[in-house]
C-alpha positions as CSV (number, residue, x, y, z in Angstrom):
1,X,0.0,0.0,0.0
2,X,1.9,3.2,-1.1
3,X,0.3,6.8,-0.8
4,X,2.0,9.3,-3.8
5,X,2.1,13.4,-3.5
6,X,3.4,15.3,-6.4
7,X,3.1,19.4,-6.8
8,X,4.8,20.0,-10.2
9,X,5.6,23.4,-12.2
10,X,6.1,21.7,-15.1
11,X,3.3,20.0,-17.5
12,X,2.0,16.5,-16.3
13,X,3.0,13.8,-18.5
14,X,-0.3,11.9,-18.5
15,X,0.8,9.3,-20.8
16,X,3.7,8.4,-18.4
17,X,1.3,8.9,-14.9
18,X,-1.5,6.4,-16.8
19,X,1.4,3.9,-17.3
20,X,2.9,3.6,-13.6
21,X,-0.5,3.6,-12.6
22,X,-1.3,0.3,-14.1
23,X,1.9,-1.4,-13.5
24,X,0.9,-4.1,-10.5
25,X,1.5,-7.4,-9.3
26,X,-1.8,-9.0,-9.7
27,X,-2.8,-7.2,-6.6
28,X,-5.1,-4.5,-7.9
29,X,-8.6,-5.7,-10.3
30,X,-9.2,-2.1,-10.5
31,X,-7.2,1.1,-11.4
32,X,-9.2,4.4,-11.9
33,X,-7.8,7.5,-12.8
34,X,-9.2,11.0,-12.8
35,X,-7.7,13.8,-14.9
36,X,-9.0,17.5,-14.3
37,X,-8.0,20.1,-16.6
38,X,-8.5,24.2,-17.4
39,X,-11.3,24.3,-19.0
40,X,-13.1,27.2,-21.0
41,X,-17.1,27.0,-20.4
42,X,-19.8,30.1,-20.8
43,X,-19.0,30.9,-17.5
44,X,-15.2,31.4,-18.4
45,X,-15.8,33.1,-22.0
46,X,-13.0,34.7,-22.5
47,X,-10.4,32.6,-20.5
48,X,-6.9,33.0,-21.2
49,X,-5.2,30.8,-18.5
50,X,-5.1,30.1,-15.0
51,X,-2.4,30.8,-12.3
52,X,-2.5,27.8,-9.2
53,X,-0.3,29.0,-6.1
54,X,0.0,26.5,-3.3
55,X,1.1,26.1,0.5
56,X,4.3,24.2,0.0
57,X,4.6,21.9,3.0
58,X,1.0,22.1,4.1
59,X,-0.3,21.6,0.7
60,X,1.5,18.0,0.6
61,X,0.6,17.7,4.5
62,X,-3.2,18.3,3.9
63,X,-3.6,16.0,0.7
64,X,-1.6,13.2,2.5
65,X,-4.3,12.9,5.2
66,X,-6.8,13.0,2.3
67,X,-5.1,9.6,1.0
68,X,-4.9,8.2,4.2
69,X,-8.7,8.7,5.2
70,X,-9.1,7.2,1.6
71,X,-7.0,4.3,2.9
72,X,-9.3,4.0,6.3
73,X,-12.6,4.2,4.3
74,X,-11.6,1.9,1.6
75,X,-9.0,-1.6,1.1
76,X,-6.8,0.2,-1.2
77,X,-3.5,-0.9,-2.6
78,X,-2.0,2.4,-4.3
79,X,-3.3,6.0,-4.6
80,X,-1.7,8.9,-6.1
81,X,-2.3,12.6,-6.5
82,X,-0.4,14.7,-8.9
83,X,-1.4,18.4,-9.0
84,X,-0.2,21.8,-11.0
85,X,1.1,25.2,-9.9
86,X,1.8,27.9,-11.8
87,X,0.2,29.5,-15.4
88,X,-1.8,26.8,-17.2
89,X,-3.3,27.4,-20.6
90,X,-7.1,26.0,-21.4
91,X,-7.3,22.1,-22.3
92,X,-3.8,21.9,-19.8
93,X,-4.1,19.2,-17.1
94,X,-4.5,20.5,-13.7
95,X,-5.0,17.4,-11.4
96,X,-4.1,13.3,-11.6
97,X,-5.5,11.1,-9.5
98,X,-5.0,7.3,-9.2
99,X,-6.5,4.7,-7.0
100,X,-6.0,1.0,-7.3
101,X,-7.4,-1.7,-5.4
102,X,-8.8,-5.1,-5.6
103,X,-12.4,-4.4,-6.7
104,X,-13.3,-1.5,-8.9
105,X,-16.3,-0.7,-6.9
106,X,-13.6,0.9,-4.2
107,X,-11.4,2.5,-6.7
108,X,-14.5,4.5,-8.2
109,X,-15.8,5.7,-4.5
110,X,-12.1,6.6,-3.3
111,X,-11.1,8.5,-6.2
112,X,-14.5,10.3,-6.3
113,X,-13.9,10.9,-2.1
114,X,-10.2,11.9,-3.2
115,X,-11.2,14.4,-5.5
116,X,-14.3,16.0,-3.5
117,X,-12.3,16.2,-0.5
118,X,-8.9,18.1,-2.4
119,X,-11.5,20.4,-3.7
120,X,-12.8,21.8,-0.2
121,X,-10.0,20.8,1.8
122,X,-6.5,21.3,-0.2
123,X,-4.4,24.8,0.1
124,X,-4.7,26.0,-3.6
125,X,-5.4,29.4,-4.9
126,X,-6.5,29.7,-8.2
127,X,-6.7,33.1,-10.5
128,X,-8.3,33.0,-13.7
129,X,-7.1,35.6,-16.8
130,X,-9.1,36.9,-19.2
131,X,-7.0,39.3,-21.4
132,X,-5.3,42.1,-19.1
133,X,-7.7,41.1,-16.2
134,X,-7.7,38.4,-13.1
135,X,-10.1,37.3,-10.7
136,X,-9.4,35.5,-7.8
137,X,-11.9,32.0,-7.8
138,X,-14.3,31.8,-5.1
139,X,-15.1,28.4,-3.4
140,X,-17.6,27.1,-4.4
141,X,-20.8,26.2,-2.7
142,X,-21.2,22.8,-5.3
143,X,-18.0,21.7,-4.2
144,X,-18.5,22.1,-0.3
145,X,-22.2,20.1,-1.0
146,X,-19.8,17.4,-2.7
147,X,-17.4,16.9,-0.1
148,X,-19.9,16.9,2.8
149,X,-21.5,13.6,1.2
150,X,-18.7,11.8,3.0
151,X,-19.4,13.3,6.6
């Protein structure tokens, strides 16, 4: 059972992250993997990029007790969170998630859990820009409704 924190400045290499996620033993029936990216909707018309700052230490500290309750709730054999700082442009990846476990019924719930809970409860600031102008993003009500499913 191994529990995997990455914060990367450079661009995720989603080929490479989909490929150690499925190496195994035999020990995992299931792998499920969540990828999150900058996305451009009518809400963000206009959206150039996005800038992700972090907490460095208490970032890492706060999504490694994520895993962990994921490894309480759940019999998991691997999970892994990869996430982005700094200027991303539209379609970039933002976020990697990986669970693995015997049954895929556990892999969907945890990584669903892993995500909701990073959402509401992971140090990440996010600005949005739209031409010469930014704007801090809110939390957002739909995301605290998500995570308090778990509770």
């Amino acid at each position: 059972m191994s529990n995997q924190i990455q914060i990367e400045s450079s661009p995720l290499d989603l080929s490479s992250l989909l490929s150690e996620a499925h190496k195994n033993e035999g020990e995992s029936g299931a792998v499920v993997t969540f990828t999150g990216a900058v996305r451009v909707s009518d809400e963000e018309s206009g959206l150039t990029g996005m800038t992700l700052e972090h907490y460095p230490g208490m970032t890492e500290s706060q999504l490694a007790k994520i895993l962990e309750e994921a490894q309480k709730r759940w019999h998991l054999n691997n999970t892994k969170v990869v996430h982005r700082v700094g200027f991303l442009e539209a379609g970039d990846p933002i976020v990697f998630v990986a669970v693995s476990s015997l049954h895929r019924k556990e892999a969907f719930e945890a990584a669903q859990f892993i995500m909701d809970y990073l959402k509401q409860k992971a140090t990440f600031w996010k600005k949005e820009h739209y031409g010469d102008e930014t704007v801090w993003v809110e939390a957002k009500q739909s995301d605290a409704e998500a995570a308090s499913r778990w509770e």
